[in-house]
C-alpha positions in Angstrom: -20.7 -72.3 7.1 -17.7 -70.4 7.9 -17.4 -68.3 11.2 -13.8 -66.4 12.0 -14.0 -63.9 15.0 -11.0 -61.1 14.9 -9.4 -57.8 15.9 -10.4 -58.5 19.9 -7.1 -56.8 21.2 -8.8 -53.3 19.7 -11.6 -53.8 21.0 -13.7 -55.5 18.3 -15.4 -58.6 17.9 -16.0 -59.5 14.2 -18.0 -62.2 12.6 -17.3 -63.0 9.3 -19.7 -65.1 7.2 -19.7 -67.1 4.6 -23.2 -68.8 3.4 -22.7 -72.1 2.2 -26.1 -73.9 3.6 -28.6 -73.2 0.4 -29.4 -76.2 -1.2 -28.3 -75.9 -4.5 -31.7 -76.5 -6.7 -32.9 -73.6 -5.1 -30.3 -71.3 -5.1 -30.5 -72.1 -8.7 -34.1 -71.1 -8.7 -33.5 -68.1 -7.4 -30.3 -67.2 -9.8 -33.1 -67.8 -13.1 -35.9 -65.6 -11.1 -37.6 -68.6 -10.6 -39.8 -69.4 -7.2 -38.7 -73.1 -6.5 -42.9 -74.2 -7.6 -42.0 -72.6 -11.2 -43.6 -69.2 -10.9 -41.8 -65.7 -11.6 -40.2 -63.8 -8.7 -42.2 -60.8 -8.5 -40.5 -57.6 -8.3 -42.3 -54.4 -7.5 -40.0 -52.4 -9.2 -40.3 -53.2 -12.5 -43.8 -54.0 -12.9 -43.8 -57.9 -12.8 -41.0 -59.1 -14.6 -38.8 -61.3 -13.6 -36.1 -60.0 -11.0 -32.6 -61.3 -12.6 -29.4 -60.4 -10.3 -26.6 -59.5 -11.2 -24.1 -61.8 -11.0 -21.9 -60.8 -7.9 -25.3 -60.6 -6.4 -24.9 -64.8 -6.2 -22.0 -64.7 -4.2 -22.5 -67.1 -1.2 -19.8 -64.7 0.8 -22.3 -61.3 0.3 -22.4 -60.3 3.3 -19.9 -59.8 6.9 -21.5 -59.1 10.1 -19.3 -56.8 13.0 -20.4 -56.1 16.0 -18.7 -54.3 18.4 -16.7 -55.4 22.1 -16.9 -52.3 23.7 -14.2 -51.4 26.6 -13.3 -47.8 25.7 -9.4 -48.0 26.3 -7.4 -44.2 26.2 -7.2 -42.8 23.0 -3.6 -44.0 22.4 -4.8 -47.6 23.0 -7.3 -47.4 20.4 -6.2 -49.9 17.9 -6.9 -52.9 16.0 -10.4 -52.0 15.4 -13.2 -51.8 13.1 -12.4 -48.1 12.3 -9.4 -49.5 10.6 -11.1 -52.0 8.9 -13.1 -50.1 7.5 -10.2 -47.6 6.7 -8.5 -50.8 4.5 -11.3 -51.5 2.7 -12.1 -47.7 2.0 -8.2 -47.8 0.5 -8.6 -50.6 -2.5 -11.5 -48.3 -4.0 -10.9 -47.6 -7.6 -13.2 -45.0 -8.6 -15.6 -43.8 -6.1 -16.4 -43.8 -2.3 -19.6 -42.6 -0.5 -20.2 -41.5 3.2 -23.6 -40.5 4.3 -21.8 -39.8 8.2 -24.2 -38.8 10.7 -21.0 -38.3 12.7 -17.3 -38.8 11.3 -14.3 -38.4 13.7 -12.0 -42.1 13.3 -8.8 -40.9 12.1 -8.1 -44.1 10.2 -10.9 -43.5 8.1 -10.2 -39.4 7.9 -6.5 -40.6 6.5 -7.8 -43.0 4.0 -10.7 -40.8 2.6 -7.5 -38.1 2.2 -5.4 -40.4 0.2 -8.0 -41.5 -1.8 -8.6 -37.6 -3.2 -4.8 -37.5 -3.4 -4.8 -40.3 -5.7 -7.6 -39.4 -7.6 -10.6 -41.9 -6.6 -13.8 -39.6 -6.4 -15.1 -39.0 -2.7 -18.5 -37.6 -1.8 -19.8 -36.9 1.8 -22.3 -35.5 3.5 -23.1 -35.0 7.5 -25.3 -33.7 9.9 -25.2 -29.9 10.3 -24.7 -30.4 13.9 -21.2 -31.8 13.0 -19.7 -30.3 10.3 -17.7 -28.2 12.1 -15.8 -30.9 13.4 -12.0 -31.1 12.9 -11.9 -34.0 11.0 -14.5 -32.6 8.7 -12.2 -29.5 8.5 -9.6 -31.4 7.9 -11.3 -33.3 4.8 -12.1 -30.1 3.2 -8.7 -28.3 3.6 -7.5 -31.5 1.9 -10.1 -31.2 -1.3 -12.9 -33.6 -0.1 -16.4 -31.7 -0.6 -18.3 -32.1 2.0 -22.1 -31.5 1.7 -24.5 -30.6 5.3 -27.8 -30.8 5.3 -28.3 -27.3 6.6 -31.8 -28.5 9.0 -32.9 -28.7 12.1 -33.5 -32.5 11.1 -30.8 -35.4 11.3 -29.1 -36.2 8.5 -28.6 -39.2 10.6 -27.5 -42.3 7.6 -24.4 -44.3 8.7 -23.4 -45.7 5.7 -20.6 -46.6 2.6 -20.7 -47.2 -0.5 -17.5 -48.1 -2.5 -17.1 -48.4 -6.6 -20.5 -49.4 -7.0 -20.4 -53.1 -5.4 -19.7 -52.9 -1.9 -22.0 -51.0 1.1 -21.6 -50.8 4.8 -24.5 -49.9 6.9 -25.6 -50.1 10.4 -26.1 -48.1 13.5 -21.8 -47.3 14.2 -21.3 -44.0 13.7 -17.8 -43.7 11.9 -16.0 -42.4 15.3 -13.6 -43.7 17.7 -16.3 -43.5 20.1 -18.5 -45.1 18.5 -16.0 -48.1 17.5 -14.4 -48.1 21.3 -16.7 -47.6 23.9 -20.4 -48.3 22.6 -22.2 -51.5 21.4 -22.7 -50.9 17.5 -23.3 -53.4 14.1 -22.4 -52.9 11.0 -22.5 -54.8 8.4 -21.0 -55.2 4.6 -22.8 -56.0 2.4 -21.5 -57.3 -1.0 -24.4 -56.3 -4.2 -24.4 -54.3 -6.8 -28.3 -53.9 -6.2 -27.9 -52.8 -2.6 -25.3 -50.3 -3.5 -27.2 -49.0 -6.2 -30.4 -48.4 -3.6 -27.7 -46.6 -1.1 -25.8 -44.7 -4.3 -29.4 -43.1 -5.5 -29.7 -41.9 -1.2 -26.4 -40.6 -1.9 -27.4 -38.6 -5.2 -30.2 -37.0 -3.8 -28.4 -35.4 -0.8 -24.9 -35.0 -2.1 -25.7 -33.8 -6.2 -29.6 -32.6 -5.5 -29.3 -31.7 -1.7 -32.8 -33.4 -1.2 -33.5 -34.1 2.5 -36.0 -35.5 4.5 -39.6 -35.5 3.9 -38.4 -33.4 0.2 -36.1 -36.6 -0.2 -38.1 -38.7 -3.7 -39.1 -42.2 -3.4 -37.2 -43.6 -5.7 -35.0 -46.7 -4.2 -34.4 -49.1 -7.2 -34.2 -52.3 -5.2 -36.6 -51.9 -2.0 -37.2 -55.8 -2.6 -35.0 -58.6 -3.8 -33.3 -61.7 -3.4 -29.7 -62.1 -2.7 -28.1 -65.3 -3.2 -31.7 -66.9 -2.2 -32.2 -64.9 0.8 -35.2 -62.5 0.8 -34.4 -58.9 2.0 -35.8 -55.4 2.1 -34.3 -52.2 2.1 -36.3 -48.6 2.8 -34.9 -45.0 3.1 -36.7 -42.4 5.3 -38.7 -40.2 5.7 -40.3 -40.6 1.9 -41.0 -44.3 3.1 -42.7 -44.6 6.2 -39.8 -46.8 8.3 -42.5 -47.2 11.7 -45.3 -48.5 9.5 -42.7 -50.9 8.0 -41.5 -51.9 10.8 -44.9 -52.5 12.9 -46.1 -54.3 9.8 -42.9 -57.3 10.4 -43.5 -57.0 14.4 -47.1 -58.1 13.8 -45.9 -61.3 11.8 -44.1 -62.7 15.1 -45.2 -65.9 15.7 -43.3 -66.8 19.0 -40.5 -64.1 19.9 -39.6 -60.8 19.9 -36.2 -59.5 20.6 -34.6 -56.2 20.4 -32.0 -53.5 21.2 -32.7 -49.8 21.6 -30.5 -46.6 21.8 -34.4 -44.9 21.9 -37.2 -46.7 21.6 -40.6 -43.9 21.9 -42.6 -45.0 18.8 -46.2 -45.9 19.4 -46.7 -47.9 16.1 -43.7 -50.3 16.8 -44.7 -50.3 20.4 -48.0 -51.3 20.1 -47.4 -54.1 17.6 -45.3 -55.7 20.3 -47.8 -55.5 23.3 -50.4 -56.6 20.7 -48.5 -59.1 19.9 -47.2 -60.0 23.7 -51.2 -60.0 24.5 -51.2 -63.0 21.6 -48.8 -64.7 23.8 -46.0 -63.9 21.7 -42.2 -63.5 24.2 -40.9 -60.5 24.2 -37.8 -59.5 26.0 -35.8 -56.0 24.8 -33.2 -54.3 25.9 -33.3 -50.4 26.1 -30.0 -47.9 26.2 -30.4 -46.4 29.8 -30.5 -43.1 29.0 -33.7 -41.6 28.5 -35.4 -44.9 29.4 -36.7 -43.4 32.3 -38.7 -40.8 30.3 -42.6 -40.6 29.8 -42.1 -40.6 26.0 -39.7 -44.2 25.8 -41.5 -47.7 26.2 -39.5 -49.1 28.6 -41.4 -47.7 31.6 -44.9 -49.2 29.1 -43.2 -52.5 28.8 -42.0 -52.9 32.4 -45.2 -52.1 33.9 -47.4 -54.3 31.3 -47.9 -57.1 34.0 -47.1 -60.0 31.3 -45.1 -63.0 32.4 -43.8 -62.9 28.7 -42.7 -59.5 28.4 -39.7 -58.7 30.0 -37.2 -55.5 29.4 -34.0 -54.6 31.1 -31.5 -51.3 30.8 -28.1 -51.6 29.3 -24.9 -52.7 31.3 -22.6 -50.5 29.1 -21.3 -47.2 30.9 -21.6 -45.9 27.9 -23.8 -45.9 24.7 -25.9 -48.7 24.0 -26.5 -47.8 20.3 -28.2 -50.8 18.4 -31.4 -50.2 16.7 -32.5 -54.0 16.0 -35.7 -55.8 16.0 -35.1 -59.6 16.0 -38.5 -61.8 14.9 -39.0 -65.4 15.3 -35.1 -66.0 14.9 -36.2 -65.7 11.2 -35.9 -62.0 10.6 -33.8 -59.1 11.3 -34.1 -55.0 11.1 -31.1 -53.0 11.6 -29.8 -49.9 10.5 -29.8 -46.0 11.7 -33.5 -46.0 12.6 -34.1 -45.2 16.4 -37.7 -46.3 16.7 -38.8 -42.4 17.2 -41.1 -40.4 15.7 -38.5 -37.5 14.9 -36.8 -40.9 12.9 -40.0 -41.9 11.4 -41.1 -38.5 10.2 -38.2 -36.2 10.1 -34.7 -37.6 9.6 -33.1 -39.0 6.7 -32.9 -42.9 7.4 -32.3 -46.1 6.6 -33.1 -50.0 7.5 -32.4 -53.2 6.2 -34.5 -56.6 6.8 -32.8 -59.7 5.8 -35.4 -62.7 6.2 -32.5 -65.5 7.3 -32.3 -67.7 10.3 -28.7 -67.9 9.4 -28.2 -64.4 9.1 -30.2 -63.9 12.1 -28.4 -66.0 14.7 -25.5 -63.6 14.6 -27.9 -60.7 15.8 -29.9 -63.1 18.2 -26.2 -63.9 19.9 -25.4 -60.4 20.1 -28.6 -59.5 21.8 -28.3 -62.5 24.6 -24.4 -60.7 25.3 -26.3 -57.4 25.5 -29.1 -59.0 27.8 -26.4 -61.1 29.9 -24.8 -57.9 30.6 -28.0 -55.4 30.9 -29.2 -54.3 34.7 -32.5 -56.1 36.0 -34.9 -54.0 37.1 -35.9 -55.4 41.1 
């Protein structure tokens, strides 16, 4: 195993990793669709036959973790950072780029979505009504890029990219300078053909069909698969129920529960953990401060349950503490745009991701005990 940290002038800590731990008779398994006792891999979306993956879908390198630092320098001091990563990878496209943007303001990105159209690489976007009338998105259409809106009261509130086909990054950062500067965010990219198919088929129905929300299809190719002999899962909302999902993982927890929560008021997710806390399982969260106070959120629930192992605390960022991840038994992670709401679960357009790696999950578990180091106790 590989792990490089970079960009931390700009504000950005990045993890990079390569996967080099799976012993090689079963990733071989797993290549032929093979379980390692000789039986198929099922795959529910083909009716039982065996799951084949491509082959880039066998790289050991598929996927790169960010999270980021925040400090929230001036504006002129914003450099160095994951916007313009993003930016440099958005520039060797070939043929098409995807943005489902709740919110879109980094220039970096803005400027490399422009030269794309000027050199003749496809771009699609679409936002949240509530900010298309943003500069940069003016700016992207006086410069050719259509731009689609979702035109509801509902959030159109994906954060993700998809370029030529192969490559996807998805998470809970916002594409903003705020949201690459000043608040706690992950994002991931994630290296599958598979995966971007699932997110290009999201894509279609909002960009080409201008399907959203509970009139969205289920219809993701690839909700379950194995990548490089990892198990992982991948659901759009509101046509799959994300807070059913969701509870259905929390209730597996064996031993520990962590998580991080920009909004955390959903009673299915909530109850799974205090059902599971009352089976003696830990659970310690952190929730963004804002609106923690609120009847509706479960931090005052989760504070007050009088349970040695539950234990909650408020974020230490003046700012936004944005993560939406649940962290089970080391084992298993969920991330994406999903705030674990029931305007989320019901309402906006959504997605998650659950990767079922200790590996893979140690990265989140160390970003959570930075969060918790630095999140206020309440006396």
């Amino acid at each position: 195993m590989n792990k490089r940290t970079a960009g931390i002038g700009g504000g950005i800590l990045v993890i990079v990793i390569a996967i080099l731990s799976v012993i090689f008779g079963q990733d071989l398994f797993a290549q032929l669709g093979i379980e390692t006792d000789g039986t198929p891999i099922e795959n529910p979306n083909d009716n039982g036959s065996v799951d084949l993956p491509p082959a880039g879908d066998n790289n050991p390198d598929w996927y790169e973790i960010y999270f980021t630092a925040p400090t929230c320098p001036p504006e002129e001091d914003r450099l160095s950072g994951l916007d313009e990563t993003i930016a440099a990878d958005i520039s060797q496209a070939q043929k098409q780029v995807d943005i489902a943007a709740f919110d879109l303001d980094a220039e970096p990105i803005v400027n490399a979505l422009i030269d794309l159209e000027k050199r003749g690489v496809t771009v699609r976007i679409v936002t949240d009504e509530d900010n298309a009338d943003l500069s940069s998105i003016r700016r992207l259409r006086r410069n050719g890029t259509s731009v689609v809106e979702d035109k509801r009261t509902a959030l159109m509130h994906n954060k993700f990219i998809v370029i030529d086909g192969q490559y996807t990054w998805m998470g809970s950062l916002n594409f903003t300078s705020n949201g690459v500067y000043c608040n706690n965010n992950n994002l991931v990219r994630i290296n599958s053909s598979r995966v971007a198919a699932n997110y290009t088929v999201e894509m279609d129905e909002m960009y080409e069909d201008r399907l959203f929300g509970p009139d969205s299809p289920q219809n993701t190719p690839n909700e379950k698969m194995t990548i490089n002999g990892i198990p992982v899962e991948n659901y759009f909302g509101p046509e799959r129920e994300m807070s059913l999902n969701i509870a259905r993982a929390v209730a597996s927890a064996q031993e520990e529960i962590l998580f991080m929560a920009f909004s955390f008021t959903d009673d299915q997710i909530g109850e799974a953990m205090l059902g599971r806390a009352d089976a003696g399982v830990t659970v310690r969260g952190v929730f963004e401060t804002t609106g923690s106070d609120t009847i509706y959120s479960y931090y005052p629930h989760m504070a007050a349950a009088g349970m040695d192992n539950v234990t909650v605390r408020t974020d230490g960022n003046p700012y936004i503490m944005h993560h939406k991840v649940i962290i089970i038994d080391r084992e298993t992670v969920i991330f994406g745009s999903f705030n674990f709401s029931d305007s989320a679960n019901r309402r906006n357009d959504e997605n998650i991701f659950i990767v079922h790696d200790p590996t893979f999950a140690s990265f989140f578990v160390d970003e959570f005990e930075t969060v918790w180091a630095e999140a206020s106790i309440e006396e």
